[in-house]
matplotlib code that plots the C-alpha trace (Angstrom):
import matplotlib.pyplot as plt

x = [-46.6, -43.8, -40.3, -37.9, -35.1, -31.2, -30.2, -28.5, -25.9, -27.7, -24.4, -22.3, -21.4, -20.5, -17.5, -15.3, -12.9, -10.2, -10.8, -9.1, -6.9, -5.2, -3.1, -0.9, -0.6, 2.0, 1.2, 2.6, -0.7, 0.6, 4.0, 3.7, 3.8, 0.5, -0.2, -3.3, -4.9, -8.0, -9.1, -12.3, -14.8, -16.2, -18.3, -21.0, -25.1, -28.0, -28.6, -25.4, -23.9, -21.3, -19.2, -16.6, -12.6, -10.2, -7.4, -4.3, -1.4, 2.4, 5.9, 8.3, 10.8, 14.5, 13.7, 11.3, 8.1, 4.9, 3.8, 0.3, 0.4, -3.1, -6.6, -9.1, -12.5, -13.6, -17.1, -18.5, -19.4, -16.1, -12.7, -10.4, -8.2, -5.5, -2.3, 0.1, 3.7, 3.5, 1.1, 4.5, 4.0, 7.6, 8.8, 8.5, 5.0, 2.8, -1.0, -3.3, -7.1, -9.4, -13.7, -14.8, -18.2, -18.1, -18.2, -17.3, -14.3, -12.9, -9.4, -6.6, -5.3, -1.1, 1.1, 1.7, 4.1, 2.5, 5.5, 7.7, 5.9, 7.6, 11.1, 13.2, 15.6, 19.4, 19.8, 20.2, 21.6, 24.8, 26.5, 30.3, 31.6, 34.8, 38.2, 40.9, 38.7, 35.4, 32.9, 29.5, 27.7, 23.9, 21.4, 18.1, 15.6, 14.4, 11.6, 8.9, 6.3, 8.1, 9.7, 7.9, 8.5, 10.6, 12.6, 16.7, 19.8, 22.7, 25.9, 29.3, 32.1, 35.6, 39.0, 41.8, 45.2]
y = [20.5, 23.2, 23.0, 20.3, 22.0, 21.3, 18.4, 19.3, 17.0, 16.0, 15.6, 17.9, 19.9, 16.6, 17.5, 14.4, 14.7, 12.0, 10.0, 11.1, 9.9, 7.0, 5.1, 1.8, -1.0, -3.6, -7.2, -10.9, -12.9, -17.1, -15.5, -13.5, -9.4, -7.9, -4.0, -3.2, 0.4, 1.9, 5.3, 7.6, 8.4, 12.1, 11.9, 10.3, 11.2, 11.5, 8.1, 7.2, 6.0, 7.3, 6.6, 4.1, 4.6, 3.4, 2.3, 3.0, 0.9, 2.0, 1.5, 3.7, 3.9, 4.4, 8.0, 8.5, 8.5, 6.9, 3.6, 2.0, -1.1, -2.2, -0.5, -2.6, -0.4, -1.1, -0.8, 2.0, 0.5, -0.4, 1.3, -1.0, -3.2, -5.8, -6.5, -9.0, -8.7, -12.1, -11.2, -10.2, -6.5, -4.7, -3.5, 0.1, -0.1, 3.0, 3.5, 6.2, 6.7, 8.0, 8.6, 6.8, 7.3, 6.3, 8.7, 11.1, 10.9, 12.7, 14.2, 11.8, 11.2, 11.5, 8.7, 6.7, 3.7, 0.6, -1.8, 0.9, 2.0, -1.5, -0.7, -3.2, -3.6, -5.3, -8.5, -9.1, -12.3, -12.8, -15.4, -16.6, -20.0, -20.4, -22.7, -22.9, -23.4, -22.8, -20.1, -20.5, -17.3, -17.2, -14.2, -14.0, -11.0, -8.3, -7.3, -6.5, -8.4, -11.1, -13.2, -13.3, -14.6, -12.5, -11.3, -11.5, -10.6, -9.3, -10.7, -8.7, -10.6, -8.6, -9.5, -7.8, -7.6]
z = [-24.6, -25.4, -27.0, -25.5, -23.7, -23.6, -22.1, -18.3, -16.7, -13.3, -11.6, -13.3, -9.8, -7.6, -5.8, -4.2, -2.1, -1.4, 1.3, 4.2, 7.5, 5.1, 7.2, 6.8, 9.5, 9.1, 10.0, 9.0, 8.2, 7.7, 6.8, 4.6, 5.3, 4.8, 4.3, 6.1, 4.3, 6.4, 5.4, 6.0, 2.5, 3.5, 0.2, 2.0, 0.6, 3.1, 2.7, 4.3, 0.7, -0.9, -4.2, -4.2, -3.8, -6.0, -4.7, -7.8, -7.3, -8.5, -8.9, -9.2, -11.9, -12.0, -13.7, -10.9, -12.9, -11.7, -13.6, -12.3, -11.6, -10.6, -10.2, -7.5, -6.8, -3.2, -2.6, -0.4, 2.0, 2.9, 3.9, 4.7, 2.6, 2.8, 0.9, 0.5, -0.5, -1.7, -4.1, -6.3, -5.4, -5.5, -2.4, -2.8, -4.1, -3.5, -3.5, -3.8, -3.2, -5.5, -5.4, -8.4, -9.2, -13.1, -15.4, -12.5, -10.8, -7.9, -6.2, -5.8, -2.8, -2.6, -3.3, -0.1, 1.0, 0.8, 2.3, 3.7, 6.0, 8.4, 9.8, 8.6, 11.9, 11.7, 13.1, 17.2, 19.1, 16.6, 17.1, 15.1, 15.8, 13.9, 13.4, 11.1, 7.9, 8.4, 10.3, 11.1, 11.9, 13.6, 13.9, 14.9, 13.2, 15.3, 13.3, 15.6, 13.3, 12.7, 9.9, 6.8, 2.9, 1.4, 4.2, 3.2, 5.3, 3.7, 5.2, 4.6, 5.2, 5.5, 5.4, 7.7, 6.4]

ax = plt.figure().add_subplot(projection="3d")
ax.plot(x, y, z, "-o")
ax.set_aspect("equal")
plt.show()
């Protein structure tokens, strides 16, 4: 037997990529609006594994910095995710995507919109029934997914001179 050698990291050289083609699909699931997140791993092995993503969750704040709010690792065998708004998540919550493979991790993906990406359209079909004293005003929402928990309408009410 001869002389032990240095120890060599295995998978020093692994190179991952972010997962690719990320893409966010709007729907209202039992009322409540629900970010659909679909995106393609190209760090997959010859035997059709591959590490898992992270998916990084974050706010934005008023200085414009990034502050995480949550980390989920989805498994690699999958690469599609849903989120709800009801879940307390802040409007303007962004994600990115991330190759996690433990000790070794790989590119991050860019920020992108996880609610914004739905159009938030005004009200149609407004109606005003009014008299001396009072007004009653009637709208219906537009939005092409529907109503969902959370959703407010801001009314601005004018006087003319």
């Amino acid at each position: 037997r001869g002389p032990e050698s240095e120890p060599l990291d295995l998978f020093s050289e692994l190179d991952l990529d972010p997962p690719g083609d990320i893409s966010v699909t709007p729907e209202v699931v039992n009322e409540a609006l629900t970010a659909v997140l679909s995106w393609n791993n190209p760090n997959v092995f010859e035997d059709k594994t591959g590490p898992p993503v992270k998916i990084k969750l974050w706010d934005e704040t008023e200085d414009g910095e990034m502050k995480m709010i949550e980390e989920i690792i989805i498994p690699n065998n999958e690469n599609q995710m849903r989120i709800s708004l009801d879940k307390g998540y802040p409007w303007q919550t962004k994600f990115s995507l991330q190759p996690d493979f433990g000790t070794i991790k790989g590119i991050e993906s860019a920020y992108v919109d996880l609610f914004n990406q739905m159009q938030l359209t005004p009200p149609t079909n407004i109606t005003i029934t009014a008299n001396q004293s009072t007004s009653h005003v009637e709208w219906t929402h537009s939005l092409e997914h529907g109503q969902f928990h959370g959703l407010g309408t801001i009314l601005n009410i004018w006087m003319v001179d």
